[in-house]
Residue frames relative to the residue before (quaternion, step in Angstrom):
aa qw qx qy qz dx dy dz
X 1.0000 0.0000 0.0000 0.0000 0.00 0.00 0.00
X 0.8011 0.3017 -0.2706 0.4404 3.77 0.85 -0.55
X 0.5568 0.6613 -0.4612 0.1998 3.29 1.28 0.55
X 0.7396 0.4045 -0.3162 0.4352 3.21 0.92 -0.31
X 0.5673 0.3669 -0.5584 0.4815 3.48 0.78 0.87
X 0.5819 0.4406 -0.5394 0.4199 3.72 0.79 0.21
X 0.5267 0.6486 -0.2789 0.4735 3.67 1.08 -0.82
X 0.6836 0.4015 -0.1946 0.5776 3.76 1.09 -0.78
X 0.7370 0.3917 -0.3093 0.4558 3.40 0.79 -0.75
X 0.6386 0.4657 -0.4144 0.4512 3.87 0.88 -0.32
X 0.6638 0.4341 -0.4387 0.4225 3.69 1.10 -0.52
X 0.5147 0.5468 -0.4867 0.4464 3.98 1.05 -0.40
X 0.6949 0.4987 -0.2669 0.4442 3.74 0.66 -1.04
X 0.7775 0.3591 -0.2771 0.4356 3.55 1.23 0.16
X 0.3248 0.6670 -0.3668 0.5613 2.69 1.81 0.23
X 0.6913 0.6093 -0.1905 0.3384 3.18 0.17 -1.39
X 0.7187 0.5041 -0.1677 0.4486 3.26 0.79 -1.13
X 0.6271 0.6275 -0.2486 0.3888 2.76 1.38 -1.43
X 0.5702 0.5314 -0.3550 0.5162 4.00 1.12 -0.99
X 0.7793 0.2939 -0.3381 0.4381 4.13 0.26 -0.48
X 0.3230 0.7974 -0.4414 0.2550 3.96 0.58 0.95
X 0.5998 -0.5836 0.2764 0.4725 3.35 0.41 0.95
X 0.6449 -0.1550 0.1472 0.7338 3.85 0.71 -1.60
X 0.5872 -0.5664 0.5270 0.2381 3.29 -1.29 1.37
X 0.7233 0.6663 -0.0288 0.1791 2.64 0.76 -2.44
X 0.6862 0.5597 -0.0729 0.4589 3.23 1.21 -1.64
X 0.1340 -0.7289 0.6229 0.2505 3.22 -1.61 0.40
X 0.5307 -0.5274 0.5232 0.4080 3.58 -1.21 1.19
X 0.1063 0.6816 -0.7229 -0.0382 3.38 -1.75 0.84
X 0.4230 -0.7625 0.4507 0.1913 3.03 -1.19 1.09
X 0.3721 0.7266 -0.3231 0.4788 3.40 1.40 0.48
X 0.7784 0.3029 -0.3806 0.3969 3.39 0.41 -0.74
X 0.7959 0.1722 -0.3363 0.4731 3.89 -1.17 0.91
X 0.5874 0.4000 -0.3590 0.6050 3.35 0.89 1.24
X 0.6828 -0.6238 0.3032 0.2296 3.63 -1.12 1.36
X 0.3642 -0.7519 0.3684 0.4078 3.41 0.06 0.83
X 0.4760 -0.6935 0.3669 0.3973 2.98 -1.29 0.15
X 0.7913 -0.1733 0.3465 0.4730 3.63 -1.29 0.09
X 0.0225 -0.5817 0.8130 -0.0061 4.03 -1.56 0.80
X 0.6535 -0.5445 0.4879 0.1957 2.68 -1.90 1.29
X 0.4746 -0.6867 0.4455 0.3235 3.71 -1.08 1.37
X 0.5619 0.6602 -0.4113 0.2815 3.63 1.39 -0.90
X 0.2342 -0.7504 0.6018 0.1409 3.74 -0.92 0.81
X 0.3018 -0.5159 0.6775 0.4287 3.87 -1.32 -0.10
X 0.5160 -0.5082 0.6268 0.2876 2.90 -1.98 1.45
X 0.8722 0.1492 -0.4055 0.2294 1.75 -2.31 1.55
X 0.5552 0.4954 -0.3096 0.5920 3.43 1.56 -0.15
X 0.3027 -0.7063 0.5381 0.3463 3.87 -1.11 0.33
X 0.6314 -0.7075 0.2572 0.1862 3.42 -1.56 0.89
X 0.3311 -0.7030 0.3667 0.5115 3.85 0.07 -0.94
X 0.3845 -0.7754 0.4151 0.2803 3.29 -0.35 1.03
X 0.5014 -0.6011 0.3943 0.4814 3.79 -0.98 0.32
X 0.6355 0.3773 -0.3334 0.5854 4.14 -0.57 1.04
X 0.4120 -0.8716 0.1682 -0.2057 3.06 0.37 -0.05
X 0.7479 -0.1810 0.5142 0.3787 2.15 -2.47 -1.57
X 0.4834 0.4675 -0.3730 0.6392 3.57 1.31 -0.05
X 0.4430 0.7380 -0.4817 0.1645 4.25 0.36 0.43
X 0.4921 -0.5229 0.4626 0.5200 3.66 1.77 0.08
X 0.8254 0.2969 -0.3360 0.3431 3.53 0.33 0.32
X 0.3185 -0.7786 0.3399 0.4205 3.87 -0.45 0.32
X 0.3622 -0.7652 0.5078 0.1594 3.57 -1.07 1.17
X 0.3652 -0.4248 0.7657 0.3161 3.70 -1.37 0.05
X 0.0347 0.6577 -0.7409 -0.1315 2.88 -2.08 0.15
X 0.0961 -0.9070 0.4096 0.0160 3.06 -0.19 0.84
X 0.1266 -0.8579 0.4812 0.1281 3.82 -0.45 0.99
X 0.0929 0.8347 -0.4718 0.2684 3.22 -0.34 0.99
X 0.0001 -0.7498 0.6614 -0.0196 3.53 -1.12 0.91
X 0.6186 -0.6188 0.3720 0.3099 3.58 -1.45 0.61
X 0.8400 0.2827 -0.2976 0.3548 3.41 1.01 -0.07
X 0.3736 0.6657 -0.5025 0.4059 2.96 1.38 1.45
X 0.4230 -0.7484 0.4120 0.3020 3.86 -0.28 1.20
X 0.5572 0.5890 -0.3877 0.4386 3.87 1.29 -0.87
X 0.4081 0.6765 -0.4065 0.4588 3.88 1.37 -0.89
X 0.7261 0.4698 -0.2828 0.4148 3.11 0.04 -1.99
X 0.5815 0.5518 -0.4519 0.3913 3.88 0.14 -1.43
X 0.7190 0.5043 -0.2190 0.4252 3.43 -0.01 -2.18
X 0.5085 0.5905 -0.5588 0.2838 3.76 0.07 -0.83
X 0.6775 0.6530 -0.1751 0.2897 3.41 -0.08 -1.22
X 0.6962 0.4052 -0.1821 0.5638 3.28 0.94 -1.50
X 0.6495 0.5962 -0.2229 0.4159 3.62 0.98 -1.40
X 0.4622 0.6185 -0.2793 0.5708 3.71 1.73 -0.94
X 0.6924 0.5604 -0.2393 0.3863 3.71 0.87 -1.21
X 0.8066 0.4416 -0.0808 0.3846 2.95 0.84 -1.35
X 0.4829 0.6055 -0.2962 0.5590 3.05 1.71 -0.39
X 0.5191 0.6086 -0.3043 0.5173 3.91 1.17 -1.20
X 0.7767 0.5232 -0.1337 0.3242 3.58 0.79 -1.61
X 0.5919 -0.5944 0.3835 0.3863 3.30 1.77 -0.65
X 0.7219 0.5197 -0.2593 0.3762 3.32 1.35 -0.42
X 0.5260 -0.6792 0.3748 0.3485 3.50 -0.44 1.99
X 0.2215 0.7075 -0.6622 -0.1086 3.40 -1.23 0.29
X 0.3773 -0.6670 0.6256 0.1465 3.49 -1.39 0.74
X 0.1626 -0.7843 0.5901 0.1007 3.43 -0.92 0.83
X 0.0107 -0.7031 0.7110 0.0063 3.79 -0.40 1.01
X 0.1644 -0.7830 0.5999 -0.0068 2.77 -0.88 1.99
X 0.0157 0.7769 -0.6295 -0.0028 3.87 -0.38 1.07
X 0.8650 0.0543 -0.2555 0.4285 2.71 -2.83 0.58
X 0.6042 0.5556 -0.4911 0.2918 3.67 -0.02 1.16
X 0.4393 -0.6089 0.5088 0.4211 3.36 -1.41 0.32
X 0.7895 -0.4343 0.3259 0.2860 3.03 -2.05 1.06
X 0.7525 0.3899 -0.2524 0.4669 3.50 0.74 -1.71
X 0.5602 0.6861 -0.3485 0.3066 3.53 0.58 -1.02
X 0.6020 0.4204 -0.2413 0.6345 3.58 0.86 -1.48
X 0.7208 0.4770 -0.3979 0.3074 3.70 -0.38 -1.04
X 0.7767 0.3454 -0.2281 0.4748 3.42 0.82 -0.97
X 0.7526 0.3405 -0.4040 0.3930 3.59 0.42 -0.11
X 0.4098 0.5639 -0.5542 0.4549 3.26 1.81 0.60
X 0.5852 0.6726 -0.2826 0.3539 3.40 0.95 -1.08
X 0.6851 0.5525 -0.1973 0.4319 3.36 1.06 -1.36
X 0.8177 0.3747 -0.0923 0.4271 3.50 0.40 -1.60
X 0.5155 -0.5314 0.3841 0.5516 3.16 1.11 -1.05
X 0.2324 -0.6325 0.6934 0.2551 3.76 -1.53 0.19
X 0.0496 0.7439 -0.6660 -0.0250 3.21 -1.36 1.26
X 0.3719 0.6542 -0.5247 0.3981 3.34 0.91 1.32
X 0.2810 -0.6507 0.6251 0.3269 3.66 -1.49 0.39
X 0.7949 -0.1126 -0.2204 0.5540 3.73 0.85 0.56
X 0.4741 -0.6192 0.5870 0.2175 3.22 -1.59 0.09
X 0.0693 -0.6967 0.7115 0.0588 3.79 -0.11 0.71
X 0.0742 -0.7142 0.6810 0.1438 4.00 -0.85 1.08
X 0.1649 -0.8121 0.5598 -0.0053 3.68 -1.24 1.10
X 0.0028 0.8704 -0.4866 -0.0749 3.44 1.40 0.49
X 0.4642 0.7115 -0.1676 0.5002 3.72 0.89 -0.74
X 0.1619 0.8363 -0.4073 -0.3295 3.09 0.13 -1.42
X 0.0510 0.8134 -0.5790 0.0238 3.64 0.98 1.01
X 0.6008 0.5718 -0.4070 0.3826 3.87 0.29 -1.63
X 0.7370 0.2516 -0.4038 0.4801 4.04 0.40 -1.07
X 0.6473 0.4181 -0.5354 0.3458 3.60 0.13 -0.55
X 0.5027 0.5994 -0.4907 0.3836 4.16 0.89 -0.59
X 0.7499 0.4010 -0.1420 0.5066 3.85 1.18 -1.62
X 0.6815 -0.3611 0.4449 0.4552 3.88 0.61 0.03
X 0.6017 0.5041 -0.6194 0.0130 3.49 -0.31 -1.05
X 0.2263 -0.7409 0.6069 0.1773 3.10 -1.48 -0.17
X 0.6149 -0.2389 -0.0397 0.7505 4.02 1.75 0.37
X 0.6082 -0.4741 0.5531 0.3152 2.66 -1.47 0.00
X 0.7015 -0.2544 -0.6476 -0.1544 1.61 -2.36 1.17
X 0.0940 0.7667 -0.6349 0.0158 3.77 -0.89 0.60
X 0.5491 -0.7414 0.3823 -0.0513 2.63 -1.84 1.37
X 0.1659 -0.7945 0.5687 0.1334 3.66 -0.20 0.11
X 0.1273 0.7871 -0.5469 -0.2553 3.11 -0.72 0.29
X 0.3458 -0.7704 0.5195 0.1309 3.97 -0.40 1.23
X 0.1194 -0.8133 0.5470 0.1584 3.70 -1.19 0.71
X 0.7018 -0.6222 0.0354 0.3450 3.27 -0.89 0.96
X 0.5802 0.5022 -0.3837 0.5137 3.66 1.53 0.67
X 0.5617 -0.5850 0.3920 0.4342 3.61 1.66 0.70
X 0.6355 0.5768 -0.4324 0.2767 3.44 0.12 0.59
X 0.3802 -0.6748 0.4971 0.3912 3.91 -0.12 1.49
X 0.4036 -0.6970 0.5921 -0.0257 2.83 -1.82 1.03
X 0.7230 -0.1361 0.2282 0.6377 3.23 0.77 -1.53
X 0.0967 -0.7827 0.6028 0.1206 3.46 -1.31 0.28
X 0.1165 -0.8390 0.5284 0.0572 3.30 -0.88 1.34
X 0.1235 -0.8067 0.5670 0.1113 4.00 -0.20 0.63
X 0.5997 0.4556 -0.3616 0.5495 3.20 -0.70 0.87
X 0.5936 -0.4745 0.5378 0.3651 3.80 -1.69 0.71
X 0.5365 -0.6067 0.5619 0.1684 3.58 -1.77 0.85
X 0.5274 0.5774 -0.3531 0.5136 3.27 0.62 1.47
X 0.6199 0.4214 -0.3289 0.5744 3.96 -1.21 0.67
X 0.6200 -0.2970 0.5341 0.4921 3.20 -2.20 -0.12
X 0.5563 0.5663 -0.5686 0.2156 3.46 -0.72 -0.56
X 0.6987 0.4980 -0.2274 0.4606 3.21 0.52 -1.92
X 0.5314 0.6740 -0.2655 0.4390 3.60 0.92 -1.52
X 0.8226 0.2204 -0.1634 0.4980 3.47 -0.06 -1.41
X 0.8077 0.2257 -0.1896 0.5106 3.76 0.70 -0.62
X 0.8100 0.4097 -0.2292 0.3514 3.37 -0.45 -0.54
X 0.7622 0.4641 -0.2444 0.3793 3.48 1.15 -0.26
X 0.5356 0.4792 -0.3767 0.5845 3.02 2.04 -0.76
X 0.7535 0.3538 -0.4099 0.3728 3.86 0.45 -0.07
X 0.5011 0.4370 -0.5697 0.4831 3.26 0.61 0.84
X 0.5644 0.5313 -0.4215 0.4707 3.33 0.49 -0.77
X 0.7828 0.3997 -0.2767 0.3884 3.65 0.29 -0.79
X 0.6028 0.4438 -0.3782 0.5446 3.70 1.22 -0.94
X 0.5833 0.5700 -0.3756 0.4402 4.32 1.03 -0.28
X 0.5739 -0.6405 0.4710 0.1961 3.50 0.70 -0.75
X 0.6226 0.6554 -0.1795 0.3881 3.03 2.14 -0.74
């Protein structure tokens, strides 16, 4: 008889807690204020790679992970199209895709990357955390993760988080 109010009362009492976590929302990465890691040298043909250094180039980089048959991808394109317009390096680390697939909807939509690291495999995201596509990095110009944003570039989220830290890792 008293187990399932004690059973109810320990899951309310974790609840609870749960509501005063810094970000509910977020996932802890052990990347950010620490040198990114390393991106596969391998490039999609016909696209240019990312040399080793880099992301260490004095300037601050997106990285962006991202594959063509991820539908969030599709969403994010657009904004990433923007930001590219704006000047702002991004790197596209295309993973767990096929060769043609990426090439052509890079072909189609547009490429707003200054290289394409291809990661069919995906080692590079498991080296950086990911956990799906698409997530962001954002890298400052001595290679050091700034921020991580999981999820498509788009919504309040981005708005409330991810944009004021670019804005801030820019100078702007």
């Amino acid at each position: 008889m008293a187990l399932p109010p004690l059973i109810f009362a320990a899951f309310a009492t974790l609840a609870f807690l749960g509501m005063f976590r810094d970000d509910p929302e977020g996932l802890p990465s052990t990347r950010v204020g620490q040198p990114a890691p390393p991106v596969t040298e391998a490039a999609l043909e016909g696209y240019p790679g990312l040399a080793p250094g880099a992301l260490a180039s004095g300037e601050v980089t997106l990285v962006n992970f991202w594959a063509s048959w991820c539908p969030p991808c599709r969403v994010e394109h657009p904004q990433l199209l923007d930001y590219q317009a704006q000047g702002v390096r991004i790197v596209g680390v295309n993973i767990k895709d096929q060769a043609r697939n990426a090439a052509k909807y890079l072909a189609e939509e547009e490429n707003p990357f200054i290289a394409v690291p291809f990661d069919p495999a995906g080692r590079t995201a498991i080296d950086w955390g990911v956990t799906a596509p698409p997530e962001t990095f954002i890298v400052d110009g001595n290679g050091i993760v700034l921020h991580r944003f999981t999820g498509p570039l788009t919504g309040t989220d981005f708005e409330t988080r991810f944009m004021p830290a670019l804005q801030e890792a820019l100078g702007r």
